[in-house]
N, C-alpha and C positions, 0 to 999 in steps of 0.2 A: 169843360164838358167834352167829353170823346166824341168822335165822329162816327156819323153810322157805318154799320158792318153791308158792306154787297157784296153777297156771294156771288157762284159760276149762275146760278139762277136765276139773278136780279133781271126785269123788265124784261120777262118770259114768256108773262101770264098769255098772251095772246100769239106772241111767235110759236108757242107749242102745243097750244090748245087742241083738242082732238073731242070728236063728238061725244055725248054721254054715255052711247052704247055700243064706245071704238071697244075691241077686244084685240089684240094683235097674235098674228097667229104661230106657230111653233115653231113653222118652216123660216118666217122672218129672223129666228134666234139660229140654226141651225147651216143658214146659206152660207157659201163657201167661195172665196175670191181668188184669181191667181195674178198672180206676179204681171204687169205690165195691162192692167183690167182698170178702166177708166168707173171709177163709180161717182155716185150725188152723196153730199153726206146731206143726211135729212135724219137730224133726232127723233128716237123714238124714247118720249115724257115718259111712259110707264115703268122705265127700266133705265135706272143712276146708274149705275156701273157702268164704265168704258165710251160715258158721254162725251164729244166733243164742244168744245165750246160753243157759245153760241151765235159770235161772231161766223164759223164755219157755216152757217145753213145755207144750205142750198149751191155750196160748191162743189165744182167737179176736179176731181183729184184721181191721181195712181195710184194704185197699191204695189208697192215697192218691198213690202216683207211682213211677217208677222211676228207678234211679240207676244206668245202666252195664246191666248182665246181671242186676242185682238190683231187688229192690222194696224200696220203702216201706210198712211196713205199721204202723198206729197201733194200740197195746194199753195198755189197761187194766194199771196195773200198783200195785195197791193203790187208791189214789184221784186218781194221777197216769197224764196219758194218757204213754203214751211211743213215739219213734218207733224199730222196729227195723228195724235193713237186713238183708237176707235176701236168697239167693239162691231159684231158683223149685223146687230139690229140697228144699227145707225146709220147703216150706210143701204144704198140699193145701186145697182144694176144700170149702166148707163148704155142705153142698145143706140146702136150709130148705123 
C-alpha cells in the first residue's frame, strides 16, 4: 500500500486559521519592501501563490532582492541562513 501524500499544507488547519469574517485588504497585496528591511513572515491562507512554508511563520528575516512580484528574504533557520521566496501578502513590516 502507498503512503499518504503531505503537502506544504499538511497540519495547518489551526496555524493559519483566520476569523470567518477576515477579508484582507488590497494595500496588504500591494505593500512594497526595500533592500536591507527587517520584516515577520506571517502567511496570509487566503492567497497560495508565493506562500512560504510553513515551518517560516513567525520569523523575522531581510529582504535581500526581489524575484518577479516576490522577495527574497534571508532567515535564520536553526543555525543555517536560508533564503525564502515570498510574496509581499506574506510578509509584514517589522517597526524597531
Amino acid at each position: 500500500m502507498s503512503e499518504k501524500s503531505h503537502g506544504p499544507r499538511w497540519k495547518t488547519r489551526k496555524k493559519f486559521e483566520q476569523p470567518p469574517d477576515y477579508r484582507p485588504t488590497i494595500t496588504k497585496f500591494l505593500q512594497e519592501f526595500s533592500n536591507g528591511q527587517k520584516v515577520v513572515i506571517k502567511q496570509e491562507p487566503s492567497s497560495h501563490k508565493g506562500m512560504p512554508f510553513k515551518r517560516f511563520l513567525g520569523k523575522v528575516g531581510t529582504v535581500v532582492g526581489r524575484r518577479g512580484k516576490a522577495y527574497i528574504v534571508e532567515v535564520y533557520d536553526g543555525e543555517k541562513l536560508k533564503k525564502v521566496i515570498s510574496r509581499p501578502e506574506h510578509l509584514k513590516r517589522l517597526n524597531l
